[in-house]
N, C-alpha and C positions, 0 to 999 in steps of 0.2 A: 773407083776413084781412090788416089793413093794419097794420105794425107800424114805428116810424122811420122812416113815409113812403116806405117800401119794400111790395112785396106778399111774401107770402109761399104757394105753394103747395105743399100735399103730397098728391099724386097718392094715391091709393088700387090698392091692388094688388093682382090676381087672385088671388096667390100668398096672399093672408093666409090664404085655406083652410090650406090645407098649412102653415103655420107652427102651426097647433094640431096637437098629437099628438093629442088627442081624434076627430079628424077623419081618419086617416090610413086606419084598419079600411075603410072605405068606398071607396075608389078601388082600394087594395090587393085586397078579397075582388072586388071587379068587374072585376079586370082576370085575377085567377086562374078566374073561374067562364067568363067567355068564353074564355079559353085553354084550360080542359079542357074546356071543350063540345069547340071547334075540333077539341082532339084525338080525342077520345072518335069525333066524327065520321068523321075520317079512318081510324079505327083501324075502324068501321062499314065505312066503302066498302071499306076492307083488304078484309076479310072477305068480303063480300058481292057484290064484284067484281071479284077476283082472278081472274085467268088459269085456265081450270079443269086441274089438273096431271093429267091422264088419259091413256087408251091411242090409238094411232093404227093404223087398218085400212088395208088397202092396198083398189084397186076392188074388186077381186075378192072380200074380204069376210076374207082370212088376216092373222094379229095382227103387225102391222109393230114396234110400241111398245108396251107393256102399263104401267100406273101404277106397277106395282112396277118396271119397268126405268130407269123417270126415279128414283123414289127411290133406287134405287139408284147409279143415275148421278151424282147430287146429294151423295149421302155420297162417293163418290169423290172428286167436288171438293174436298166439303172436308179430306176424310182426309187427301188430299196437299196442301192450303195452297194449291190452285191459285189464290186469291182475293192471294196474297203474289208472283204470279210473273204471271196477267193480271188481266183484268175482268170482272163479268157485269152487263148492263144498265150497264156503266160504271163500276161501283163495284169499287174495289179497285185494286191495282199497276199502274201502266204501262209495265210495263218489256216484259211480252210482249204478246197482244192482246186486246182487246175479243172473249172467245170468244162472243158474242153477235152482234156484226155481223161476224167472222168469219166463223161458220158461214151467214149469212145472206148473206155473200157468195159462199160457195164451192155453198150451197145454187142461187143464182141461176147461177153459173157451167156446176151440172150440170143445170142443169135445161134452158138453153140447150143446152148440147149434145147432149141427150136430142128436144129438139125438133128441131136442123139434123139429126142422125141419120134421125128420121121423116122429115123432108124430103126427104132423099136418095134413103130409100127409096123413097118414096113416086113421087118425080120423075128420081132414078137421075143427078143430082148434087148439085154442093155449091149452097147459096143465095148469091144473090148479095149484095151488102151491106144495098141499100134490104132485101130478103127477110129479111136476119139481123137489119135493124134492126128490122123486122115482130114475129120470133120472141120480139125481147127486151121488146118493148112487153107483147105476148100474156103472157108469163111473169111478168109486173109483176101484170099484171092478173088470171093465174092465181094469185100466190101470195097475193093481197090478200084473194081470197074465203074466206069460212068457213064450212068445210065441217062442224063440231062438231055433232054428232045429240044432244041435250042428252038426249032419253029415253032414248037406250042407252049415253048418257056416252062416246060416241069421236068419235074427229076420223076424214074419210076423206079417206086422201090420193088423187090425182090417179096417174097411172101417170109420170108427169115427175117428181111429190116422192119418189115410192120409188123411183126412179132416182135420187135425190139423197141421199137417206138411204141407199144403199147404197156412193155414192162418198163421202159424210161421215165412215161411219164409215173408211173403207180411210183416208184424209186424216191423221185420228187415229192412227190405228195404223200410219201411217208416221212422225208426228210423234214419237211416244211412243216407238214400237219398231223397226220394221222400217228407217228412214231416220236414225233418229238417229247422226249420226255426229258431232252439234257437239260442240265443247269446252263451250260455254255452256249454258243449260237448254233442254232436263231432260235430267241425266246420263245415260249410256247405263244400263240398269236401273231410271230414278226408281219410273217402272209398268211390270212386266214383265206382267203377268195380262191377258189380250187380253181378254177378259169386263170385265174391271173398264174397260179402252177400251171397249167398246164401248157397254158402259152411260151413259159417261162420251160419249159422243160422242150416244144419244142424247137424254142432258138436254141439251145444246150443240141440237141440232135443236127440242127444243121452246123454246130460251131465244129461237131465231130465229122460229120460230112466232108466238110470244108477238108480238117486235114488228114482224114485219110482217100478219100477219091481219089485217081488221076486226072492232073489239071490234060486238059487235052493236047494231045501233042507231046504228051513228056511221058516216061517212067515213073511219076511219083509223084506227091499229091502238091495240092495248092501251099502248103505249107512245107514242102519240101522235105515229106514226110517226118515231122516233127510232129506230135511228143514220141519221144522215143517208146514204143510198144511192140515187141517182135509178135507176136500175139493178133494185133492189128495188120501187121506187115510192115511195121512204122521203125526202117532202120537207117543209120545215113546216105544219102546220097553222093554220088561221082562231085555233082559241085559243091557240097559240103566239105568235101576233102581234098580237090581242088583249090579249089580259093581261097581255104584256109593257107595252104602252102603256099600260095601267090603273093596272100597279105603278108604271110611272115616274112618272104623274099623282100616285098615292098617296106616294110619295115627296118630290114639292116640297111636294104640301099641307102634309102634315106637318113637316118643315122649316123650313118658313114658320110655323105654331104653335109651333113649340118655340123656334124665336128669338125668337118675341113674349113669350113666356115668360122666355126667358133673359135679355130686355133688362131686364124688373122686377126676375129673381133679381140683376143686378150692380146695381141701385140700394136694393138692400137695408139695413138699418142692419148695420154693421159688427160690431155685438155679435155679430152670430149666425151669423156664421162666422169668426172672425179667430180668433187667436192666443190661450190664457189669459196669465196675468199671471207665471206662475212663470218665464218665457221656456225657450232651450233646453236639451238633456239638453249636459252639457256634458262633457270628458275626465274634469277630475274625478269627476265623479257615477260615472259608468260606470266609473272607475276603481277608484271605493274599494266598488262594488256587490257584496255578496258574494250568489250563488243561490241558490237551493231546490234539494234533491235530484232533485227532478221536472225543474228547470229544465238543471241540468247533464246530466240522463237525455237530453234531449232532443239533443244532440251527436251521442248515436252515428248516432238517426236522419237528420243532418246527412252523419254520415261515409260511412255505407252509398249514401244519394243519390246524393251527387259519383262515388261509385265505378261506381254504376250509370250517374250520367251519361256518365263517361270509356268503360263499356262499350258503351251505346246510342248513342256517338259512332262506336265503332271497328267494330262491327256495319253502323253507317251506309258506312262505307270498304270492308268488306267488298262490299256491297253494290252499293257504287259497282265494284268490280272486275267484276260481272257485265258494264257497259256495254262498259269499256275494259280492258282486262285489262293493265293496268299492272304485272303481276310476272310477263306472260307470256316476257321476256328470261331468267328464273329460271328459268324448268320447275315454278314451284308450281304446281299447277292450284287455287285456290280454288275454282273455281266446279263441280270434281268432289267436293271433300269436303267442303262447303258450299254446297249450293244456297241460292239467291236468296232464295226460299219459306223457308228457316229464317233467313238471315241479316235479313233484311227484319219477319218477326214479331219477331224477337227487339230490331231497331233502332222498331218502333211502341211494341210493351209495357211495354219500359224508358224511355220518355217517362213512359208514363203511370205507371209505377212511381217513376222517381226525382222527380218533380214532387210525383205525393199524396204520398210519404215526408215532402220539405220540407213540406208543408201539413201532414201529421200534426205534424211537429216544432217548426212554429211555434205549433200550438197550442196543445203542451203548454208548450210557452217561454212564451206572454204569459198563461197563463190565472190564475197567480200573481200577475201584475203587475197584471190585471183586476180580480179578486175581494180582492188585499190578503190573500190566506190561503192557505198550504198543506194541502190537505184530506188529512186522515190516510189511508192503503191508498193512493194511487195509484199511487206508484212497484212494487210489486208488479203491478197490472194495466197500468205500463206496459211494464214488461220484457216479461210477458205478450205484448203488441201487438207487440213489437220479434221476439220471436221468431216469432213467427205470419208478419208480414212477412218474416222470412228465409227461413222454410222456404216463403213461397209463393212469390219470385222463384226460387229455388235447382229447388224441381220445380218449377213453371211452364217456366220456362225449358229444365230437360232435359225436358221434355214436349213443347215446341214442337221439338227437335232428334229424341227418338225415333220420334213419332208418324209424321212424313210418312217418315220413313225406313222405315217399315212395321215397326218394331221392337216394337210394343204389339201387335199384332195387332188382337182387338175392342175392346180397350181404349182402340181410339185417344181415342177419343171423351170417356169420363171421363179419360185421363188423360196425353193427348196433345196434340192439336191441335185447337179444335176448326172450325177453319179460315174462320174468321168476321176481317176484317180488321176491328182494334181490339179483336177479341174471341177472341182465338187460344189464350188457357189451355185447357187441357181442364177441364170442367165440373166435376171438384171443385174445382179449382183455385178457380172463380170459384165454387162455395162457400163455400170456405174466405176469399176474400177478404170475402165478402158478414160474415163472421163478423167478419172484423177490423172491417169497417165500423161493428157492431155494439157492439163493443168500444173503439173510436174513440168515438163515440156515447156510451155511460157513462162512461168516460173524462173527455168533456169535461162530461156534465152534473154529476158528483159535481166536478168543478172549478169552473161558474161557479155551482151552485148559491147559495154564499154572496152570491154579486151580484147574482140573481135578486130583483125588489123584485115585493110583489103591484099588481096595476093599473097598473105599468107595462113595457108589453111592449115598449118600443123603447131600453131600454138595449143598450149594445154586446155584454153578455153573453147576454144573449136572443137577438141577431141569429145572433150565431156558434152558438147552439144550432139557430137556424134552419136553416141549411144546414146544419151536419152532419148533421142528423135526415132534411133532404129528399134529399142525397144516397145511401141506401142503401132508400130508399122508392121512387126512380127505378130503382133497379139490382134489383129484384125482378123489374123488364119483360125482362130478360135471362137469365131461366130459364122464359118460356114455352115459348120456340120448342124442338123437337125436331131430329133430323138427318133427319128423311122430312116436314117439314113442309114444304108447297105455298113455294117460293123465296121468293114475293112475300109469303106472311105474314109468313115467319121475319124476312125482312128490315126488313119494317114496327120486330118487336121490338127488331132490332141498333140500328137507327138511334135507338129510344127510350131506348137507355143513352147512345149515346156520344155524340147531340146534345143532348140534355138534359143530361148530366153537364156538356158543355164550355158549352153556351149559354144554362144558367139557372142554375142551383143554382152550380157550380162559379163561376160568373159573380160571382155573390151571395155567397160564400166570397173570393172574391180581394178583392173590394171591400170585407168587413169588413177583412181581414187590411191591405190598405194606408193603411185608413182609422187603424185602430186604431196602426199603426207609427208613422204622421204623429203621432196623437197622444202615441204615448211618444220620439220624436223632439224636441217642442214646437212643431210647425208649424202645428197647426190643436187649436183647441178640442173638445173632446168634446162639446158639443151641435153644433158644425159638423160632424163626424165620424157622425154618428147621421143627421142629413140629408142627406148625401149617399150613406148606404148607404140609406137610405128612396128616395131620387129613384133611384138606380143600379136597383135589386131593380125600379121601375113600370116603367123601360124596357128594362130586362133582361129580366124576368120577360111584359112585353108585349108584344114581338118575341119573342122567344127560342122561348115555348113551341110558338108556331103558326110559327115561322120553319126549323123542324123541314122542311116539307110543301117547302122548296125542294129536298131529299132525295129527292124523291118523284114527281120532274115526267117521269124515264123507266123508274119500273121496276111498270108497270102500275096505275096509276090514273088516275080519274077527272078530266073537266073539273074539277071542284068542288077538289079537292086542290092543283091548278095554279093555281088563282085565289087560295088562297090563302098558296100559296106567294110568286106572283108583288108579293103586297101588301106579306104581313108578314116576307118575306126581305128584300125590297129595305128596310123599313123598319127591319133589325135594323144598317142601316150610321146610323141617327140617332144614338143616344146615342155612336159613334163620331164622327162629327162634331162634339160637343160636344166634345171633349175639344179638338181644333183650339180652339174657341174659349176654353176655359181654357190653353191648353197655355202662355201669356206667361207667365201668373201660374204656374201647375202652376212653370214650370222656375225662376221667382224668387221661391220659395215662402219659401226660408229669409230673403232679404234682406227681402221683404214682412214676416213674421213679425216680426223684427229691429225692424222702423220701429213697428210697433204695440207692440210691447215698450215702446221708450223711451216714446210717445205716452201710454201706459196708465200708466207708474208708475217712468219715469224710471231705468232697470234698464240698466247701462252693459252691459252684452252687447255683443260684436262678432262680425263672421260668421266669425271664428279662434276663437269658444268654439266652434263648431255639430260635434257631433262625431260626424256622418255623414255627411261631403258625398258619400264613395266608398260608400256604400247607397244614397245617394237618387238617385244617379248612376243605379241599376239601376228604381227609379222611373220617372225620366224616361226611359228609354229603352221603358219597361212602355206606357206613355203614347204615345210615339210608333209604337212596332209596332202598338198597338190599332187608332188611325187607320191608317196606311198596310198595317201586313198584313193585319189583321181587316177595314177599312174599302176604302180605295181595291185592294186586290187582292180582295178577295171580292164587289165591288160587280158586278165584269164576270164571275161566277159564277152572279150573282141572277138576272136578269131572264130569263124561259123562251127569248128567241131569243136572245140571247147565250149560256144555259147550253144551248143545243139543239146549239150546234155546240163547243163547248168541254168538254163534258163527257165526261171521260173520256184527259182532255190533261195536257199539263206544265201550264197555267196553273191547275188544283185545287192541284197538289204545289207550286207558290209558294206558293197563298193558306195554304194548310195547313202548311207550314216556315214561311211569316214571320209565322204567328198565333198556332200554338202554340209557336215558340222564341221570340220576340221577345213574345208577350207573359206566358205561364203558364213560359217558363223564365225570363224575365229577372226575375218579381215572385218566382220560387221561392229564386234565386241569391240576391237582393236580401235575401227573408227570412234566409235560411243568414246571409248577412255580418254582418245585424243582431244575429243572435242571439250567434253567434261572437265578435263584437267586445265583449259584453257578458261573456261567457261564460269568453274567453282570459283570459290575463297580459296586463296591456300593454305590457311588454316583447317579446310574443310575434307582438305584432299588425304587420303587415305594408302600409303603404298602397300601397307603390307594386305588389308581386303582386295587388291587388286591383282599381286601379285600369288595370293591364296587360293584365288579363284581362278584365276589364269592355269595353274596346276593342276587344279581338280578336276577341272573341266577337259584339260587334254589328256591327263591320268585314265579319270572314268571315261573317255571315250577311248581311248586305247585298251583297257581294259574289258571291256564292253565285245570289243570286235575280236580280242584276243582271247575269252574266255568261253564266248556265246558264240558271238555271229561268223565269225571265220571255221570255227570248230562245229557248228551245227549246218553251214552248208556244206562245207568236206562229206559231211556223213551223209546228209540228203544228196550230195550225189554221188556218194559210192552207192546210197539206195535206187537211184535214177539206172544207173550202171548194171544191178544187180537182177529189179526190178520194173523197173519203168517210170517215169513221172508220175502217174494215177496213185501208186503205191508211196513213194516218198511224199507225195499230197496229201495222203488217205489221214484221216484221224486216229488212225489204229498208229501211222508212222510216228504222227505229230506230237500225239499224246503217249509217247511209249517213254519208258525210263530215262533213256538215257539222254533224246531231247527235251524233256520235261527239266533233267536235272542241269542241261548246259545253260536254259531259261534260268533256271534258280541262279543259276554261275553269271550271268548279265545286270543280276539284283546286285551285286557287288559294285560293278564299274557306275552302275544305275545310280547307286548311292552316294558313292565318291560324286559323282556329276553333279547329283540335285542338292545335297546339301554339303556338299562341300565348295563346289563353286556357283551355281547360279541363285543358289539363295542368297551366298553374302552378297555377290553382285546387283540383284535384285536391291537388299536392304539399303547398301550402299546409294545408289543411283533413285532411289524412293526419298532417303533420308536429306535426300542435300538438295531436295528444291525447295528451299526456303535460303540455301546457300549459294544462289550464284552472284555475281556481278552483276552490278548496274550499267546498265548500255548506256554507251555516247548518242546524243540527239542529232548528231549531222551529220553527213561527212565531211565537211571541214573539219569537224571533231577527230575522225577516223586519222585525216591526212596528216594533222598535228602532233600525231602520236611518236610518230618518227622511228617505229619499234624496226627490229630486225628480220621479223617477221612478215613486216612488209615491202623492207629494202629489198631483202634475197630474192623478193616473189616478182618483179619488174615483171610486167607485160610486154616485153619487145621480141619482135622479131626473131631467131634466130638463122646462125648463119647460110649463106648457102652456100658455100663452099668450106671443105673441110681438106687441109694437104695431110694424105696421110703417108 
């Protein structure tokens, strides 16, 4: 089209799909029916091709192992939290060892010496080296075969393995009892019941079983011979290094698609993402804003958080004392009246507690601002929720300290420990939370109901019903599993709560919540707001679900599981990358907003009205931990030959500190500030404690992973590399100079963290509940107010067509 002897062109853009919400049901149900096949499938091969948990016969035909002594072996693990002090298949603490490739070291060790013995005899001296090197090839090659008689359901072992499993057990029950003289774990007494060793020693024999045998029909064991042990025969496999290369292909493709995409989304027209016209929430507005009853309810579960958070810090410090025993000039002994194993649950749980807390409390904070209404009854069923939540941290918590202490006896189990790392309540406990969730859940639909428009499902109050609803629909998966259930099921179900919670649903929750803040902030419009929780949720919810299966690459399953793990892990680092590509705009969001103000309606606004730079502060840092700890640290986790030898290291415990504090603490804190600040006097309110703490808190965790945790996995896996896992596990590793002293090097960032930001924050957020606002009695009260904060938030519709 020629216009003023100029041309004019306008591109046509892929994207016009997705600018109709009419259109959106279809990508959305297609990208969820392939992710629950995916799963449904994985959770098939679970089943179907699980490790068979059964008895082991000696040659001779007498019962070495019986099915009931694994299970019961197995409840010992977890009765004592051993999952909070080592590993099995890698999962869980690394503070002690991999009792997996442990025992599968110490198995090979006896089994060698079980052979040069015969030799001796046999030849009437000792072998000589080439001879010993002979004996250990042989034994590689002895322990790989599988001997498993499927019709009479037993394994049989060899006359070398029951030589092995008789100095296995002795190993343990000098660990446990008879040798234990260390100050550190496990206290003298942890396990005194030599039965309960020994059961426990032989579930460790079959964990070793597991991954060295050949699963049938393949070259290489059920774990695809993982932990790496050339000594065992345990080196990587063809689809180890296959599908590694498959995922890294699968990853530029897709990269390369999503920037061709994103070069259309930034030539967008401006309408449809930019700023509304009322501009920002300003001192004033927030100043003269008086709350809802509901709104100020929401405080305590502010206060109780922070208090949880300064606990689940100092549990952390605890915890840290098992390494280096930093009060050992005192004569305290922590690590005798506080094992590891309780200090260590109680520093996971309290993550996961004071984080939902804030996420409960933000809810109930914006859902009045959302809907424009105070729905009558809720402050009664929120009190309800707020008590519920106390008494489940208060017993939770002395449950996870009675239980491994043997203090419950059979009760451990409902109402102790139930020794599942991220899942350490004992089973009523996570009842009883399952109920809160419930209750959360009505909660919030009798709140956005009044927002709820029919035929259209993508307002911001539908979405946030969305997640809340799918998180306690996901957590159902966490009362399959039993304490006698086959390891490799139960584990299947563990990993169905806590990577689903953290990498869909909970995903799709943070993204409304930041989304929605921006909007009551006035940085981005509510139809831009609604788009970017639709585009977040296709690539959250499209990685995420099946990105699950990179969990799954060493604890007994199949090629098929690996493959796709190896695709949709590595692909769950894309929509982190995008955030790099917004992150100029993300962090010049207010002054960008600002310019579209003036441009739209000539609105003298300047960036000294914007009256949350120290919230959005905790924003952009949300934004950057997603990229670098979610993204570039978990990216060297993904891929099956890089997680083949890393798994089970310091460098999980970075990716895992700098993803979930930097980014699900930093948007948690971030919400608390915002609500606070609305909440308090403004006389009460404090910028420079918030912004001090803000610092120190992503200071000491950058510091922390840059000093300690990234530089003490490097080394444990060039140890992995050098030596083996069992070895980089070993306490000889653990405890040796140089990572003793990168631990010391952690006290640093440690410190910066606790007393430089969560204490003031703590003080701050303690000190000012006698400092907030008086709530309005109605909502006629609310509606009167006539703030800007309510104008900007309308509950309507958006549009369905967009010309781009």
């Amino acid at each position: 089209m020629k216009k003023n002897n100029q041309f004019h062109f306008t591109p046509k853009s892929s994207l016009n799909y997705f600018m109709k919400t009419k259109n959106w049901w279809g990508p959305l149900l297609f990208i969820l029916v392939i992710s629950v096949a995916g799963v449904v499938m994985i959770g098939f091969q679970t089943y179907n091709d699980a490790p068979p948990m059964t008895g082991f016969q000696t040659s001779s035909g007498g019962n070495a192992i019986t099915k009931t002594t694994l299970e019961e072996g197995q409840k010992v693990f977890h009765k004592y939290a051993l999952m909070e002090f080592g590993s099995y298949f890698g999962d869980g603490a690394q503070r002690g060892p991999d009792f997996t490739a442990e025992a599968l070291h110490q198995i090979v060790v006896l089994m060698t010496e079980f052979h040069s013995k015969e030799f001796k005899e046999e030849n009437g001296r000792e072998p000589t080296d080439m001879e010993l090197r002979i004996i250990r090839e042989d034994v590689g090659g002895e322990i790989k075969e599988n001997r498993y008689d499927e019709a009479k359901n037993i394994v049989i072992l060899t006359d070398a393995q029951s030589y092995a499993l008789t100095g296995l057990r002795k190993y343990y029950t000098d660990f446990f009892i008879d040798a234990n003289t260390e100050a550190s774990f496990p206290p003298v007494g942890y396990i005194s019941d030599r039965e309960e060793v020994k059961d426990l020693s032989d579930f460790f024999f079959w964990g070793a079983w597991v991954c060295a045998v050949k699963r049938p029909g393949s070259e290489f064991s059920y774990t695809h011979n993982w932990p790496f042990d050339p000594e065992a025969g345990n080196n990587p496999t063809s689809p180890v290094i296959l599908w590694s290369v498959l995922g890294l292909l699968a990853f530029v493709l897709v990269c390369g698609i999503v920037l061709y995409f994103i070069g259309q989304y930034n030539q967008l027209p401006n309408k449809i993402f930019k700023q509304g016209n009322s501009g920002f929430l300003t001192f004033d507005q927030i100043n003269n804003f008086t709350p809802t009853k509901t709104q100020r309810a929401s405080y305590k579960f502010f206060l109780v958080a922070i208090v949880l958070f300064l606990t689940q810090v100092l549990s952390g410090v605890v915890t840290l004392h098992e390494f280096v025993d930093f009060l050992g000039f005192t004569g305290v002994d922590i690590a005798g009246n506080i094992p590891i194993t309780i200090s260590r649950s109680w520093h996971l749980m309290l993550s996961l507690y004071w984080i939902s807390t804030c996420w409960i409390a933000s809810s109930i904070f914006i859902i009045p601002i959302m809907t424009k209404k105070e729905v009558r009854g809720q402050l009664p069923l929120i009190n309800l929720l707020f008590a519920l939540l106390v008494i489940l941290v208060i017993g939770s918590l002395s449950g996870m300290v009675l239980g491994p202490l043997g203090l419950l006896g059979e009760w451990w189990y409902l109402l102790g420990h139930q020794g599942w790392e991220f899942v350490d309540f004992g089973r009523m406990y996570q009842g009883l939370l399952m109920v809160i969730f419930i209750l959360w859940g009505i909660v919030v639909y009798r709140g956005v109901r009044p927002g709820l428009i029919k035929k259209k499902p993508w307002n911001l109050p539908n979405w946030i019903m969305y997640s809340v609803v799918g998180i306690p629909v996901l957590f159902i998966s966490g009362f399959v599993a039993q304490p006698e259930t086959n390891f490799v099921i139960a584990d299947f179900w563990r990993w169905m709560v806590i990577h689903m919670w953290v990498e869909a649903f909970f995903e799709v929750f943070v993204t409304v919540i930041v989304s929605y803040l921006m909007v009551l902030m006035g940085l981005v419009s509510r139809q831009a707001a609604v788009r970017v929780v639709y585009i977040a949720t296709i690539l959250f919810l499209g990685t995420g679900l099946l990105g699950i299966s990179h969990n799954f690459y060493w604890n007994a399953k199949p090629v098929a599981t690996m493959a796709l793990g190896s695709v949709f892990s590595t692909l769950q680092i894309v929509p982190l990358i995008l955030l790099t590509v917004e992150a100029w705009r993300f962090k010049n969001m207010p002054q960008i907003s600002l310019n579209d103000i003036h441009a739209k309606n000539g609105n003298k606004q300047s960036i000294a009205d914007f009256a949350f730079p120290e919230v959005f502060l905790f924003l952009i840092a949300m934004n950057f931990w997603n990229f670098f700890g979610a993204g570039v640290l978990g990216i060297i986790v993904n891929l099956p030959i890089m997680n083949y030898f890393e798994h089970g290291t310091y460098l999980t415990i970075n990716h895992a500190h700098a993803a979930l504090m930097g980014v699900y603490g930093n948007i948690s804190l971030g919400a608390m500030m915002f609500a606070s600040k609305i909440l308090l006097k403004p006389s009460k309110w404090n910028i420079r404690v918030v912004r001090t703490s803000f610092w120190a808190i992503n200071a000491g965790l950058m510091l922390m992973v840059v000093l300690d945790l990234f530089l003490a996995g490097a080394i444990q896996f060039k140890s992995v590399l050098d030596h083996g896992l069992w070895y980089a596990r070993s306490n000889d590793f653990i405890s040796g100079t140089v990572f003793e002293s990168l631990t010391w090097m952690r006290g640093i960032g440690a410190s910066v963290f606790l007393f430089g930001g969560v204490m003031p924050l703590v003080w701050f957020i303690v000190s000012r509940t006698r400092s907030l606002k008086k709530a309005g009695d109605s909502y006629v009260d609310f509606e009167r107010r006539k703030m800007m904060i309510v104008k900007e938030v309308k509950v309507e519709p958006i549009p369905e067509e967009v010309n781009v």
